[in-house]
VMD Tcl script that draws the C-alpha trace (Angstrom):
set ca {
  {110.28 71.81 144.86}
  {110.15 69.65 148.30}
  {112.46 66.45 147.99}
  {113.30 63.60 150.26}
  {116.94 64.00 150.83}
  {118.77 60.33 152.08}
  {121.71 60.91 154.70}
  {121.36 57.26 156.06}
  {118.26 55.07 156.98}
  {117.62 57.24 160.29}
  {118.54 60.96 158.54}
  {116.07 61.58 155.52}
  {115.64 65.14 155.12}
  {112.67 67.34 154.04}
  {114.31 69.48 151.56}
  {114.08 72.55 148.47}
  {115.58 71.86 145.34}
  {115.27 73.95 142.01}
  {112.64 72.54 140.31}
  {114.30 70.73 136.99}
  {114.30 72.56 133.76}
  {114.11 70.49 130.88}
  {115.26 70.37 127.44}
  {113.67 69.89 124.13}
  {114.07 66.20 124.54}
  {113.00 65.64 127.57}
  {110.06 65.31 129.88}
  {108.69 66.86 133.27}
  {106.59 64.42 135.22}
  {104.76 65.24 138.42}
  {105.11 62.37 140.78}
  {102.00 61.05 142.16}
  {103.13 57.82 143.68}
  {106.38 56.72 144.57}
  {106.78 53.73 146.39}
  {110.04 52.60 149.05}
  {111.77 49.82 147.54}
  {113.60 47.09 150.41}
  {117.08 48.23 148.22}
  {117.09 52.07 149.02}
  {117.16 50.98 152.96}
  {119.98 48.73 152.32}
  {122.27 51.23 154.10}
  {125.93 49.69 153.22}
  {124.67 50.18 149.50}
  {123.36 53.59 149.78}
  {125.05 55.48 152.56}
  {128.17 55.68 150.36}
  {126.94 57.95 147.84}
  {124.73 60.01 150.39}
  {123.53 62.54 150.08}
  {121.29 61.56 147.51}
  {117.44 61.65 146.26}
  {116.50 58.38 145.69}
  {113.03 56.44 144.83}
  {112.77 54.63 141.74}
  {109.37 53.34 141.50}
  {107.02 56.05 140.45}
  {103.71 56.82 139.09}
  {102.97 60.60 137.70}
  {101.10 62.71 135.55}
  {103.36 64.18 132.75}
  {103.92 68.32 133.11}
  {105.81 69.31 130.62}
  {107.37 67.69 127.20}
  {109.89 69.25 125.38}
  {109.64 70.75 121.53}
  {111.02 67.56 120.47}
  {109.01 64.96 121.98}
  {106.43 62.91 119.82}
  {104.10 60.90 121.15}
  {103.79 62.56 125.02}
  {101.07 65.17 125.72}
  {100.48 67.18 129.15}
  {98.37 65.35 131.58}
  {99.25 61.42 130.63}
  {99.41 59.34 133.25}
  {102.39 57.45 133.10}
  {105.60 54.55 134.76}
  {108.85 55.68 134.36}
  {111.51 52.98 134.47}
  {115.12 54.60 135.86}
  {117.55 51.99 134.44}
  {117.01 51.53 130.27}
  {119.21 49.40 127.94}
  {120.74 50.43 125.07}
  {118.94 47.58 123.49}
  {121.98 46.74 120.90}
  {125.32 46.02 122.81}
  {126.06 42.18 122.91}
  {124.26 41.68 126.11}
  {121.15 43.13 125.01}
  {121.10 41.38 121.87}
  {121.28 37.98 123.74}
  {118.73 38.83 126.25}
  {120.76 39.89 129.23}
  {119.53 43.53 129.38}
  {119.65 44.02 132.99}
  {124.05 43.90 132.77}
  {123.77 46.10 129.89}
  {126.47 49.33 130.80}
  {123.61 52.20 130.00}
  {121.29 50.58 131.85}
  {123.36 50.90 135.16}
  {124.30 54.26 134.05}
  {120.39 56.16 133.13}
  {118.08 57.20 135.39}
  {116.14 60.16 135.80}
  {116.68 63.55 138.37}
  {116.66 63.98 141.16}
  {114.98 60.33 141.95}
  {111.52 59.43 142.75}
  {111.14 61.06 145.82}
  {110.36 64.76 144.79}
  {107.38 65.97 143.69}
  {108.63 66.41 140.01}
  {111.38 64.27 138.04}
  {113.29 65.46 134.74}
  {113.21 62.24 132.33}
  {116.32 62.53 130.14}
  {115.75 61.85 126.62}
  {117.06 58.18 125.95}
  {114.55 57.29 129.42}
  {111.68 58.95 126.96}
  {112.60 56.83 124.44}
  {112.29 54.03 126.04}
  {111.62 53.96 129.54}
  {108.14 55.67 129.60}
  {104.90 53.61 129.66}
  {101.39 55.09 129.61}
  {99.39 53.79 132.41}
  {95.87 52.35 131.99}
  {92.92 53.70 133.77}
  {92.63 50.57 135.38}
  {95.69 51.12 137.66}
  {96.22 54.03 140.00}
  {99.27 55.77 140.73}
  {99.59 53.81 143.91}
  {99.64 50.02 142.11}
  {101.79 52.14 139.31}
  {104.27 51.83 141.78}
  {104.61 47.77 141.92}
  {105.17 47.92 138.32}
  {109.38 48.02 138.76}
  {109.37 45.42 141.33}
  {106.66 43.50 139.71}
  {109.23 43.63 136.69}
  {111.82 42.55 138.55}
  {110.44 39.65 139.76}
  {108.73 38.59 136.37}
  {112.25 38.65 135.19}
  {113.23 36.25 137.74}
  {110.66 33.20 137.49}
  {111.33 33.84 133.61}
  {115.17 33.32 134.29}
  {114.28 30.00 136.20}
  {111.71 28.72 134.04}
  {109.37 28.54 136.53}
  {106.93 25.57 135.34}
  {103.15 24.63 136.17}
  {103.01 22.69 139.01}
  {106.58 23.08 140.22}
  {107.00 23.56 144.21}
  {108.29 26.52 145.34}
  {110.17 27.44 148.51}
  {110.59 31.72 149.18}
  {112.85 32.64 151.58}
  {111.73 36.26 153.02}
  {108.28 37.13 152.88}
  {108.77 40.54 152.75}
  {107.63 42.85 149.59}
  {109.66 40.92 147.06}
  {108.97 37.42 148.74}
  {104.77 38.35 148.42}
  {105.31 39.62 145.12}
  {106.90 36.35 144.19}
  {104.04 34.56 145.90}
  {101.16 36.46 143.81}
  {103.33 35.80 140.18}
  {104.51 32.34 140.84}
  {100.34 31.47 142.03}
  {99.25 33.34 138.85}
  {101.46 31.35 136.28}
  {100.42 28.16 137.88}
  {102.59 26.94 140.59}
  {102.08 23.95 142.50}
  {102.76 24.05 146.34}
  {104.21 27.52 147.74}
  {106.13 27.79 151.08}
  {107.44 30.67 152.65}
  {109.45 31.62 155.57}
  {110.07 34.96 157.42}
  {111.22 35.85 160.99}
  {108.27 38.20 161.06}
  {104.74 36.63 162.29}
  {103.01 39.62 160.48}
  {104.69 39.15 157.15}
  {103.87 35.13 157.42}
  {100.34 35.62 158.29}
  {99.39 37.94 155.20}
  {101.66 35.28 153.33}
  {99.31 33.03 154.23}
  {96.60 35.41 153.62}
  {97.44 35.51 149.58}
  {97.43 31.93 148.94}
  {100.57 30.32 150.46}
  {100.20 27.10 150.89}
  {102.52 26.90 154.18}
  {104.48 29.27 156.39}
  {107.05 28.75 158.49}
  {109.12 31.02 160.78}
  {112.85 30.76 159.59}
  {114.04 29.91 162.91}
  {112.00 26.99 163.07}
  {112.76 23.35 160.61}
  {111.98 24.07 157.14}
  {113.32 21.13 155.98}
  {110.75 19.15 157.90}
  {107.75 21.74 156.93}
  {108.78 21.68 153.39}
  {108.95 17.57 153.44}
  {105.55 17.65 155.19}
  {103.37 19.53 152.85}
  {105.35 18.53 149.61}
  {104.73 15.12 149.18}
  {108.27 14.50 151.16}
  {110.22 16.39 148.84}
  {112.56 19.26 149.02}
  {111.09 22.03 146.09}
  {111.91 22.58 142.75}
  {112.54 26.37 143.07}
  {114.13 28.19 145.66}
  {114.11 31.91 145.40}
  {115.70 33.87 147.97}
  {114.25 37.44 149.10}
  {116.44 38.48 151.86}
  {120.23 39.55 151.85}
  {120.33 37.19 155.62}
  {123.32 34.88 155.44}
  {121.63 31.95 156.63}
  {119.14 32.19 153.76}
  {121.36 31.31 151.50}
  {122.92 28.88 153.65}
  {119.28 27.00 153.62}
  {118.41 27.53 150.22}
  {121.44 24.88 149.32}
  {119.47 22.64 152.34}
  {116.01 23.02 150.48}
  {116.71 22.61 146.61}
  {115.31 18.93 144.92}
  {117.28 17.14 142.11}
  {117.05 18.79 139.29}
  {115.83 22.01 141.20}
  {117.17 25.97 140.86}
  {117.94 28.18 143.57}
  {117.32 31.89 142.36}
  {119.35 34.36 144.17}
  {117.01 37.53 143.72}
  {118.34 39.01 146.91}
  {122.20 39.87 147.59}
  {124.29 39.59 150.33}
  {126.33 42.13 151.95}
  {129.79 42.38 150.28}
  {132.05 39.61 151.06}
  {130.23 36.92 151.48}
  {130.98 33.83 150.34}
  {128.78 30.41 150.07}
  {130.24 26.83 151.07}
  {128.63 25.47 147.88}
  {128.64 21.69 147.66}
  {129.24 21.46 144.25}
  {129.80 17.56 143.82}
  {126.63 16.98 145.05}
  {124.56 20.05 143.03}
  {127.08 18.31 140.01}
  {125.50 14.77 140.89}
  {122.08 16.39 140.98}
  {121.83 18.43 138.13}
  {121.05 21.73 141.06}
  {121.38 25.37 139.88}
  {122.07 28.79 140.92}
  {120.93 31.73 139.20}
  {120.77 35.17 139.95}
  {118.71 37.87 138.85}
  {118.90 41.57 138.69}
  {116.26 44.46 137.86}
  {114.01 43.91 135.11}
  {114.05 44.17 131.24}
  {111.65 46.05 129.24}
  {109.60 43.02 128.48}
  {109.12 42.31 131.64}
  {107.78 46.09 132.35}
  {105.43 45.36 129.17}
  {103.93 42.11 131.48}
  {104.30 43.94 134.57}
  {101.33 46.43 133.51}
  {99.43 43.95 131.72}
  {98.72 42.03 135.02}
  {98.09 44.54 137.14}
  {95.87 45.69 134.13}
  {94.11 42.30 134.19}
  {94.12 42.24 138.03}
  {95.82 38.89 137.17}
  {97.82 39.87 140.42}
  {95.82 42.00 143.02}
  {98.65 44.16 145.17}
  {96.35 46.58 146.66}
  {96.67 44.84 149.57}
  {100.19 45.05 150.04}
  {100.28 48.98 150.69}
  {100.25 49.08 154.86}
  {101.42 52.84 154.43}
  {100.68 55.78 152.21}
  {102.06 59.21 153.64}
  {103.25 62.73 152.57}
  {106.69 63.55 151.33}
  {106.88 65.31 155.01}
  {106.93 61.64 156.52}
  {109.49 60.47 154.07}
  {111.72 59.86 157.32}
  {109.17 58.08 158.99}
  {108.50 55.72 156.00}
  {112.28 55.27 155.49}
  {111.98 53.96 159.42}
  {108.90 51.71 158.83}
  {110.57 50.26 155.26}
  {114.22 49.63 157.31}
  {112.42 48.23 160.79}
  {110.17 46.00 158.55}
  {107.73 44.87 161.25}
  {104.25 45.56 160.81}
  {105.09 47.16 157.18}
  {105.21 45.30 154.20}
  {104.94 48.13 151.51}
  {105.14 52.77 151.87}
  {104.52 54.76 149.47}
  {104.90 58.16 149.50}
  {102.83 60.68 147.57}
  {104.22 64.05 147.20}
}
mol new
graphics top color blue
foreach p $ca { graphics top sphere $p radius 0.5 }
foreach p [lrange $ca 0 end-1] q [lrange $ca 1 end] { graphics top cylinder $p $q radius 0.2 }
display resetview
């Protein structure tokens, strides 16, 4: 079977692997969809275990299902999640499934981009999800993210009404956008170095963009009744993101680290002041089952419409030239491949 193989954000190789053989616990899915997430061109992260298959946000059609499988027939369309908790160690059991130990050490073979995946029993158990008519393999593939950043407003508590300042309007910062409008927020602001990511921003609802090199501060004062906002969520791994989100947080306010830095880095925090102010800082990481479960019922419900996010649909051939679109990010907010 073809596969993209990942040598580094300018080397992604068309290339023939066995197809996988599975066992009597196991499923074969045919990928359909499989989209390029902002994390698999983060080069420092992934060039170190290179060469590797990766994708992790598919949509397929199952192919095969082992003797021992209940509840899967050939032909089901279905989301595979990668990462799945053991759902019973101490973090699990008090709601932190995303640091559980199995989750960071499942996922499925070879990775999303190849036309067919082997699912490893404990992912059938509980990493499968049928998907509804009313999404196609392409929108199947905004479940994981769409996961992820459910899991995140959740996290923060994210209220009606509350202002909300995203820093990055890139796939996660839109995404973020469409949830946070959805579950009732009050004034959204977002900022971006890119004029084409700020204009569809604006596009979906925003209610103010403003390039990052310009004064937020002053924009965010201006169109929020001269406050700072009540949620900061940071979507890009820039330094000076993080440096503004401690600028742009109100009393009583949470800045949500959903992005990470590169290794190293290390934030002047002024903690006296975030003390005086009762300010937070949370972080969030990957998504929990329940947030999978909410993930599909929106796009389900076209609660959230992300059609319109997908600049880019090509073959497995152009996996190279999507991996070059996804790392340059200018006139590209989402790829997908379909093998």
């Amino acid at each position: 079977m073809r596969v993209a193989m990942y040598y580094n954000n300018r080397d992604v190789r068309l290339e023939d692997l066995p197809m996988p053989q599975i066992s009597d616990d196991e499923l074969l899915v045919k990928v359909k969809s499989s989209g390029i997430c902002g994390s698999d061109v983060l080069e420092w992260y992934r060039v170190k275990k290179a060469p590797l298959v990766l994708g992790h946000e598919i949509a397929g059609q199952i192919s095969q299902v082992g003797n021992n499988v209940k509840g899967y027939k050939v032909g089901e369309r279905v989301f595979v999640s990668h990462h799945v908790p053991c759902n019973s160690c101490y973090y699990c059991l008090n709601g932190n499934h995303t640091v559980c130990q199995t989750l960071h050490t499942t996922n499925y073979y070879p990775g999303g981009f190849a036309e067919y995946i082997r699912v490893p029993s404990i992912n059938v158990e509980r990493g499968v999800f049928l998907l509804p008519d009313e999404i196609s393999f392409a929108e199947g593939t905004f479940i994981e993210p769409l996961a992820c950043v459910l899991r995140g407003q959740r996290m923060i508590q994210l209220k009606p009404a509350q202002s909300v300042l995203i820093l990055g309007a890139g796939i996660s910062g839109l995404l973020h956008l469409l949830t946070a409008r959805a579950q009732g927020a009050g004034r959204i602001i977002l900022t971006d170095i890119n004029e084409f990511r700020l204009k569809i921003a604006k596009d979906l609802g925003a209610t103010a963009v403003v390039n990052a090199k310009e004064d937020i501060i002053t924009m965010l004062r201006k169109v929020n009744d001269n406050r700072l906002a009540d949620q900061v969520i940071i979507c890009t791994g820039a330094t000076s993101a993080f440096m503004q989100s401690l600028l742009s947080v109100e009393r009583a306010g949470t800045i949500l680290c959903f992005a990470a830095t590169e290794p190293g880095v290390t934030l002047p925090v002024p903690v006296n002041d975030f003390w005086r102010n009762s300010i937070k800082i949370m972080h969030s990481y990957g998504g929990a089952p329940v947030d999978i479960t909410q993930a599909i019922e929106m796009l389900q419900k076209k609660t959230i419409n992300v059609r319109n996010l997908i600049t880019h649909r090509l073959d497995l051939r152009e996996a190279a030239k999507g991996f070059q679109l996804a790392a340059e990010a200018k006139e590209c907010i989402k790829v997908i491949l379909q093998p």
